[in-house]
N, C-alpha and C positions, 0 to 999 in steps of 0.2 A: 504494500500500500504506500501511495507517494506521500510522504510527510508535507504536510502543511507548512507553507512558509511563514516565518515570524516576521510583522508586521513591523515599521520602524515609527517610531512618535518622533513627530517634526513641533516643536515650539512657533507656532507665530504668532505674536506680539502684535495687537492692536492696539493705535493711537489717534487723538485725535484735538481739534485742538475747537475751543468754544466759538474762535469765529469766522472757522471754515467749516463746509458741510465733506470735504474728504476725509475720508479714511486710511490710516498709514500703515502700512504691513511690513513687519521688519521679521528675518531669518536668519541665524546663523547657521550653515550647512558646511563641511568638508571648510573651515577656517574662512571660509569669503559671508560676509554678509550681503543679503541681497534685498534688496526693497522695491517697495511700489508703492501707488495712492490706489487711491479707487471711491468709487461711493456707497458702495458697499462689500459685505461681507464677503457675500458670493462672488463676485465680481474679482475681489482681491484674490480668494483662491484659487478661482482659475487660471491668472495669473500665475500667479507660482506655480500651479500646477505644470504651466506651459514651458516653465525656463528649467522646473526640473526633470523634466523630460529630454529637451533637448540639450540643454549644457550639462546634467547629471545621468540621463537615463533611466530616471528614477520614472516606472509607474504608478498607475493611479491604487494599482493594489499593492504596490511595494509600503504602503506609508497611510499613517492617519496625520490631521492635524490635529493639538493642543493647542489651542486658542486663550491667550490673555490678555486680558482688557488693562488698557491703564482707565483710570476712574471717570473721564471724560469721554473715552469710547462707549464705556459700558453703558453710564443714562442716554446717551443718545443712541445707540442700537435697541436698550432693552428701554424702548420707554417708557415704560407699564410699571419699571422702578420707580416709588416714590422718594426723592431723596430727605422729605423732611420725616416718615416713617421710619427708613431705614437710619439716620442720624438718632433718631429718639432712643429704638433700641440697643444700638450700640452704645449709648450713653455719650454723644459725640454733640455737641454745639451744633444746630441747625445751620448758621450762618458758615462755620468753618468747614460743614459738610458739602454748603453750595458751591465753597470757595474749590474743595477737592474737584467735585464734579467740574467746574469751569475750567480747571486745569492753572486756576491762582496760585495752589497752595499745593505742595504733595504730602500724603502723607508716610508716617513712616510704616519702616517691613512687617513692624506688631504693629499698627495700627490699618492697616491694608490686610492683616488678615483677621483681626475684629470683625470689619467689614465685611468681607467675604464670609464669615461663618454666622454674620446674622442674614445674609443673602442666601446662604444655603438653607438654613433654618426656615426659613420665609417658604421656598420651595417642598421643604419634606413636611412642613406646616399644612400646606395646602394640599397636598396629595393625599391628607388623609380627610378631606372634605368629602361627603356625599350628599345628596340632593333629596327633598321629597317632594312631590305634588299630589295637593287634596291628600295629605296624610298618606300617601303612598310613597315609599320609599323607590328608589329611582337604582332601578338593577338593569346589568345587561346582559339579556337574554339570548341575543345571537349577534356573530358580526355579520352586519350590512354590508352591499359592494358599496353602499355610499362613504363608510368610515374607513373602508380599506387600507387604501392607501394613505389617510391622514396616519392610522394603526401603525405602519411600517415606519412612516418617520418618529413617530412617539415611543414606538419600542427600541428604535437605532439609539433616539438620545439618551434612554434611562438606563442602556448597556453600560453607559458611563458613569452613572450614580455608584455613591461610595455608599451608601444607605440603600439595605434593603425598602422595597418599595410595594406599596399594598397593591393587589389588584381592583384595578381602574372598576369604578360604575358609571352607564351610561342611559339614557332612558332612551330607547329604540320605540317607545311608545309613540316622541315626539319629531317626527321625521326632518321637521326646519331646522330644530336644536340640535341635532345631534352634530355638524360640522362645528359651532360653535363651544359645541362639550369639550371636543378633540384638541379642538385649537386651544383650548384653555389648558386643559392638561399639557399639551406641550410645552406652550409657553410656561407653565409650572416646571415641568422638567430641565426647562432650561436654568431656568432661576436655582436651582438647587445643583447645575453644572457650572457654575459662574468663577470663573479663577482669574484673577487677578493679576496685572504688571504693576506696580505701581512706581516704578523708577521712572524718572520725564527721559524723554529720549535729546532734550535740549535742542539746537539747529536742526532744523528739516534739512533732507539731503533735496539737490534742485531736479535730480533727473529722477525720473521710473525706471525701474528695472536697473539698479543700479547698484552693482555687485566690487564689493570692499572687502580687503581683508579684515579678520574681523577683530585684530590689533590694533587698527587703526583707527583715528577721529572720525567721529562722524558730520563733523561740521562741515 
């Protein structure tokens, strides 16, 4: 039987800055650091996808990505984050958590992971939510081909949860609601995926795609 290839974890480091709408994607791979912009998430990885293919040879199945937010990507990607919620529970000044999110202020390596572990908590918070209507508890009874494939992206992301995770209720009773159930649960799962950069990347580099060793400045 042919052994299963082991899979490689790639770090890339999302940034972003409070008065531009791009998004800054930085890697270190084989000593070269390589970057991009983009406007979004997806966008940025198929980028990289594409330079690691041709100047690495690296496939799409060779590798996953690790994705970390410094604090100013994170509320604008995730924007369903509340930052004055998330500030109260960590026990963090409102105002100095606006300043983090803006990208004013950074904060430090223990304090960036406060943050993350009340964002995680948020997330395994909510997944153990369930629903009633008219005093009817809100079960699911069979998967729909309407949920399917929301299903498969919802089980991809909670492969990565470090917390066991309850199984999902959905009411198939309600045939409108049910894409809205789905989409809520992931976006739950995502929240309880949420890892963190919180180092400032300092000077933006001026080009895309633009591969450094990774010794060197990046100004």
């Amino acid at each position: 039987m042919k052994e299963k290839k082991e899979m490689i974890e790639l770090n890339l480091i999302l940034e972003s800055e409070s008065t531009s709408n791009e998004l800054w994607g930085r890697m270190n791979y084989k000593d070269d650091l390589i970057v991009y912009t983009g406007s979004n998430i997806d966008e940025l990885q198929e980028k990289f996808k594409t330079i690691l293919l041709k100047k690495y040879s690296l496939k799409q199945d060779d590798y996953n990505f690790a994705l970390f937010y410094d604090l100013t990507a994170l509320f604008k990607e995730k924007s369903f984050l509340n930052v004055s919620v998330i500030a109260q529970r960590a026990g963090i000044d409102r105002s100095l958590m606006a300043q983090y999110a803006a990208g004013i202020k950074l904060p430090s390596l223990e304090r960036a992971a406060q943050i993350q572990e009340v964002i995680h908590s948020l997330g395994y918070e909510l997944l153990s939510v369930n629903l009633a209507v008219r005093m009817q508890p809100v079960y699911a009874l069979q998967i729909s081909e309407l949920v399917k494939e929301n299903l498969r992206d919802l089980l991809s992301t909670q492969k990565s949860l470090s917390a066991t995770v309850e199984p999902l209720h959905f009411d198939f009773g309600h045939r409108s609601s049910l894409k809205g159930q789905v989409k809520s649960h992931i976006a739950t799962a995502e929240i309880g995926n949420v890892i963190f950069n919180p180092i400032a990347a300092g000077a933006r580099p001026a080009a895309q795609g633009n591969i450094k060793k990774a010794g060197k400045s990046e100004a």
